[in-house]
Backbone bond lengths (Angstrom), bond angles and torsions (degrees), N, CA, C in turn:
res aa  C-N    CA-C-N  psi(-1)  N-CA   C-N-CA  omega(-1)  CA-C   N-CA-C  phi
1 X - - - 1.444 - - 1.529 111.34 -
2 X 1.361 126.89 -43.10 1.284 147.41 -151.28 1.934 96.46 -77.22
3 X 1.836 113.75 -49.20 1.267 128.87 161.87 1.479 95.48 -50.84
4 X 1.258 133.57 -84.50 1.742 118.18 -166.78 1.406 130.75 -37.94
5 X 1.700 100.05 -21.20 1.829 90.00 -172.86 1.872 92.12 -95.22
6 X 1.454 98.81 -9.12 1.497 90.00 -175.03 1.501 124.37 -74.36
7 X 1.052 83.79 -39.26 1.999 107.27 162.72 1.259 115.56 -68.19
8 X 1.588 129.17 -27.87 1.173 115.28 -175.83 2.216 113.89 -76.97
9 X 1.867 87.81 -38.96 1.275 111.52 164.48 1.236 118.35 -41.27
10 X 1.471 126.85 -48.08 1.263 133.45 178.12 1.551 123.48 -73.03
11 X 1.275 104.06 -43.60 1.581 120.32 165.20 1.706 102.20 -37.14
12 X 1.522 102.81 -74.59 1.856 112.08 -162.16 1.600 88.29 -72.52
13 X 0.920 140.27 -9.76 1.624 118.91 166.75 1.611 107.09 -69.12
14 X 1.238 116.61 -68.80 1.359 130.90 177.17 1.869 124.55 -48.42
15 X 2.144 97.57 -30.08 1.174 83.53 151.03 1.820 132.92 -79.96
16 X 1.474 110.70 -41.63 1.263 89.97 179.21 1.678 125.07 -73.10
17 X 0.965 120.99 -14.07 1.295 120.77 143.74 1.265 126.01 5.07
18 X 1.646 94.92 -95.69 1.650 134.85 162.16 1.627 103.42 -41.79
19 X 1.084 136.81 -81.78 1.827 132.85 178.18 1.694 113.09 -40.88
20 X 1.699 112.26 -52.97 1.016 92.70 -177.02 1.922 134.96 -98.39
21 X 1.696 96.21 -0.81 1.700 104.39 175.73 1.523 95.57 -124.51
22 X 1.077 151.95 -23.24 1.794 139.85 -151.59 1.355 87.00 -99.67
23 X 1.519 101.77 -65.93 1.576 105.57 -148.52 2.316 104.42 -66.55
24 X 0.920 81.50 -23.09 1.646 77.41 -172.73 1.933 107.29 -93.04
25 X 1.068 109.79 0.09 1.719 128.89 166.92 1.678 105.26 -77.26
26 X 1.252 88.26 -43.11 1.831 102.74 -174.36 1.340 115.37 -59.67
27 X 1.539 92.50 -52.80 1.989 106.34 -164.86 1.367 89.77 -74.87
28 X 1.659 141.42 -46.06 1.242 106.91 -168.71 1.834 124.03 -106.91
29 X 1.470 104.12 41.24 1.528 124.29 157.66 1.320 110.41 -53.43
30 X 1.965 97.90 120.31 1.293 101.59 176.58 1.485 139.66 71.81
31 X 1.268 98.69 -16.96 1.813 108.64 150.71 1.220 127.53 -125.39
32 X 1.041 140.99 174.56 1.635 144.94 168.28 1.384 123.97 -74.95
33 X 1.589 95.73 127.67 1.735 87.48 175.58 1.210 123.27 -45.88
34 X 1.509 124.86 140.76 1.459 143.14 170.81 1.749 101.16 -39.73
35 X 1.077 122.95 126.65 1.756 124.27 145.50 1.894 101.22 71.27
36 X 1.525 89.30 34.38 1.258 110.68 167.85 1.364 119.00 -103.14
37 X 1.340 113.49 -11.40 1.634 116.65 -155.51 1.584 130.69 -65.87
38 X 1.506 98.23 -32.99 1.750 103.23 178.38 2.258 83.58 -66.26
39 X 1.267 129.19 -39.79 1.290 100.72 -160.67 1.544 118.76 -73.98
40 X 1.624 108.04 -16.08 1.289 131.18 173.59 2.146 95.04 -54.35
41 X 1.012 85.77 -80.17 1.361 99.95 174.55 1.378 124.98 -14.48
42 X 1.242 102.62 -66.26 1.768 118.21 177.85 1.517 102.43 -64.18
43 X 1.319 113.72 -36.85 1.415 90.09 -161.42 1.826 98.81 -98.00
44 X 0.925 125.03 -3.41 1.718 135.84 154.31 1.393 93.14 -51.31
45 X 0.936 113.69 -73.56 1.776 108.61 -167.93 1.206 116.10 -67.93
46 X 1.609 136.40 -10.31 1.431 137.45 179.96 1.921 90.96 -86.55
47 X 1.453 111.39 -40.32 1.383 104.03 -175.84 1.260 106.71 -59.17
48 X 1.363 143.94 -48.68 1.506 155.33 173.85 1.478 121.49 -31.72
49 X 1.989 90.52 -48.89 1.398 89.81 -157.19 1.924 93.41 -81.63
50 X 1.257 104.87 -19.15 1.391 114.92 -172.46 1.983 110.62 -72.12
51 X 1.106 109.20 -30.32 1.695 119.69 163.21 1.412 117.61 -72.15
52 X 1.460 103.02 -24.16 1.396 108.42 -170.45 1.827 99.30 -88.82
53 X 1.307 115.22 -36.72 1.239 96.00 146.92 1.276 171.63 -142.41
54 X 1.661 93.10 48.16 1.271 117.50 143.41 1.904 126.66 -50.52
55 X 1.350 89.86 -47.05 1.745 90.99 177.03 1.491 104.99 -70.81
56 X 1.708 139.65 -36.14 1.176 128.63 168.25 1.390 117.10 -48.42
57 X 1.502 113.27 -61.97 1.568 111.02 169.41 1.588 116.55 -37.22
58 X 0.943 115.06 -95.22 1.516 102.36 172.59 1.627 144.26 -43.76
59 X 1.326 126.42 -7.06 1.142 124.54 126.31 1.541 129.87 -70.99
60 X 0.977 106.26 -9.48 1.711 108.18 176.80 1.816 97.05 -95.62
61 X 1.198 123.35 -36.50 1.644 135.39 152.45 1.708 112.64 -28.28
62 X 1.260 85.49 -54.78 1.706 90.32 -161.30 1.501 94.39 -79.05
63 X 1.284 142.07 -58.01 1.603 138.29 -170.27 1.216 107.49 -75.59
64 X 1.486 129.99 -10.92 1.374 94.75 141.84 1.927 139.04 -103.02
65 X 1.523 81.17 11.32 1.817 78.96 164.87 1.383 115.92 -106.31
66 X 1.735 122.16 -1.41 0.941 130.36 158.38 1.219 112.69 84.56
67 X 1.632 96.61 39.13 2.046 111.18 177.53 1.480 70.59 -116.86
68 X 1.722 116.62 120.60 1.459 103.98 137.92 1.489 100.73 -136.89
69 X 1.129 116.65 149.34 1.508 152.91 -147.79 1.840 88.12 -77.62
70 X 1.352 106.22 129.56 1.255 102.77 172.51 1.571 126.32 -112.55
71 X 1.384 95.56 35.51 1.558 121.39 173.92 2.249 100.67 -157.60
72 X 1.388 98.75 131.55 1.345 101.36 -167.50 1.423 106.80 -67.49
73 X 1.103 140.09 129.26 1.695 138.53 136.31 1.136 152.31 -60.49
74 X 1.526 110.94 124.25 1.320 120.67 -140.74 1.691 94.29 -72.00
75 X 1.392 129.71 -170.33 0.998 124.26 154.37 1.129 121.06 -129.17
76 X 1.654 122.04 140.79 1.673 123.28 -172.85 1.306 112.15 -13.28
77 X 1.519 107.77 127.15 1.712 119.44 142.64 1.604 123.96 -35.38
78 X 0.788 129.71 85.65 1.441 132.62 174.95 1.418 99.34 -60.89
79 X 1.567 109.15 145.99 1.613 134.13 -150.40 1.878 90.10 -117.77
């Protein structure tokens, strides 16, 4: 008897598990959460402003050690 409630215990652990961390990992593979978008947004533009200055730093890097590139550089393909 003691094995059946133990198994049953284990079962409803493993199911909610599955409903509340697997299965909702699954459904949103590869796209963006729903009614997420203004936060998508903001943080698109925090990534931007943050590349934008990274590339200042390092052109401001390079003129003052007095390596500057005598052909301009592009900057990474963003994925």
């Amino acid at each position: 008897m003691s094995t059946t409630i133990a198994a049953l215990i284990a079962l409803a652990a493993i199911t909610v598990t599955y409903f509340s961390c697997v299965r909702p990992t699954l459904k949103g593979r590869g796209q963006r959460a729903p009614g997420g978008s203004g936060q998508d947004a903001a943080l698109d533009r925090q990534i931007a402003d943050l590349r934008e200055e990274i590339r200042v730093l390092r052109a401001q890097d390079s003129l003052d050690s007095g390596r500057v590139p005598s052909h301009p550089q592009n900057p990474p393909a963003e994925t």
